[in-house]
C-alpha positions in Angstrom: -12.5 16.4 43.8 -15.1 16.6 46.9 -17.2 13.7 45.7 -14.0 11.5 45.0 -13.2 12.6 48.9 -16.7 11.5 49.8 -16.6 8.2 47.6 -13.2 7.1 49.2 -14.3 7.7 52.7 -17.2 6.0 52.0 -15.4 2.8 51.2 -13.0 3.2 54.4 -16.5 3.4 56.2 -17.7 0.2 54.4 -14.0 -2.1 55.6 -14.8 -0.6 58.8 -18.2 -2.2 58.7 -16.3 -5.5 57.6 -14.0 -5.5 60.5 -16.6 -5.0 62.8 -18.4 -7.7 61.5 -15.8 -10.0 61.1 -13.2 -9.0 63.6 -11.6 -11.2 65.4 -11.9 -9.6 68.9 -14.1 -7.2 70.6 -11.6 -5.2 70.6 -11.5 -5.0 66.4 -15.1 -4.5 66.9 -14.9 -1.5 68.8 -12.1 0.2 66.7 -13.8 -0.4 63.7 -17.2 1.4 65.5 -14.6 4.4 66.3 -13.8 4.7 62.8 -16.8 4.3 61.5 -18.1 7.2 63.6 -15.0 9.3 63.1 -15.6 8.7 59.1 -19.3 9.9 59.7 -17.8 13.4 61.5 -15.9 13.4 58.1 -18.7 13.2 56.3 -20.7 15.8 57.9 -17.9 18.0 58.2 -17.4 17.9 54.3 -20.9 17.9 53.0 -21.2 21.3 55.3 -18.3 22.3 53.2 -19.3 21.4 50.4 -22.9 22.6 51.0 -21.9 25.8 52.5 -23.6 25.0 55.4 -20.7 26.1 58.4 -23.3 25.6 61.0 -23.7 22.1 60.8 -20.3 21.8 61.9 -21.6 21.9 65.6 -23.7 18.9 65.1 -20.3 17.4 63.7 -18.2 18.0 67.4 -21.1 17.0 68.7 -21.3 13.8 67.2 -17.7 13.4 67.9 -18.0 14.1 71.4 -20.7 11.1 71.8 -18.4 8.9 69.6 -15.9 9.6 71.6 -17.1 9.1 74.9 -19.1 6.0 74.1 -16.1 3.7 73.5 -14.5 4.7 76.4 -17.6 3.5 78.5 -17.5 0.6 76.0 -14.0 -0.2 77.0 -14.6 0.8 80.1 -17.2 -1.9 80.7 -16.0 -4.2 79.0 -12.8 -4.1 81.2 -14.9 -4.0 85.0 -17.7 -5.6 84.1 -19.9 -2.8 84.9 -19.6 1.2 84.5 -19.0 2.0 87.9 -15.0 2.4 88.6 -12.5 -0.3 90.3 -14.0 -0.7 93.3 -13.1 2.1 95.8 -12.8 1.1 99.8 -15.1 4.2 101.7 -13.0 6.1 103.7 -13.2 6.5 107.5 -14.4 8.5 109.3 -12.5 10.5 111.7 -12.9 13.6 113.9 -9.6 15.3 114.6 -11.5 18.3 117.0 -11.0 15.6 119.8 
């Protein structure tokens, strides 16, 4: 039952591939990355099941933590230009001991 699991996500990772590849828009491309890593979490995850191997399930978060935070500085750049924030005016400076 565990390799038909593996085999099916597997082929959602390969349409992923496909859609990133041919998608339309960045943005296509950029979901389809963010499956394609979330998939690979999936895959860890149930290989350290299926392996027995529990402690491999940190490497897992772990890889979903990067996944996660590199399409939002994907998007994020993509949307400024840049990976600094909108651009922020410096605040003033004032001395209220006067």
């Amino acid at each position: 039952m565990l390799i038909a699991a593996l085999l099916a996500v597997m082929v959602t990772m390969g349409l992923a591939i496909v859609r990133a590849v041919l998608g339309p828009s960045v943005y296509d491309r950029i979901l389809a990355a963010n499956v394609f890593g979330t998939k690979t979490v999936l895959i860890i995850a149930m290989l350290a099941f299926l392996f027995g191997r529990m402690d491999v399930l940190d490497i897992a978060i772990t890889y979903a933590l990067i996944n996660f935070i590199s399409v939002i500085a994907v998007l994020r750049f993509i949307e400024y230009g840049d990976m600094a924030a909108a651009e922020v005016e410096p605040l003033e400076a004032t001395d209220e001991r006067h």
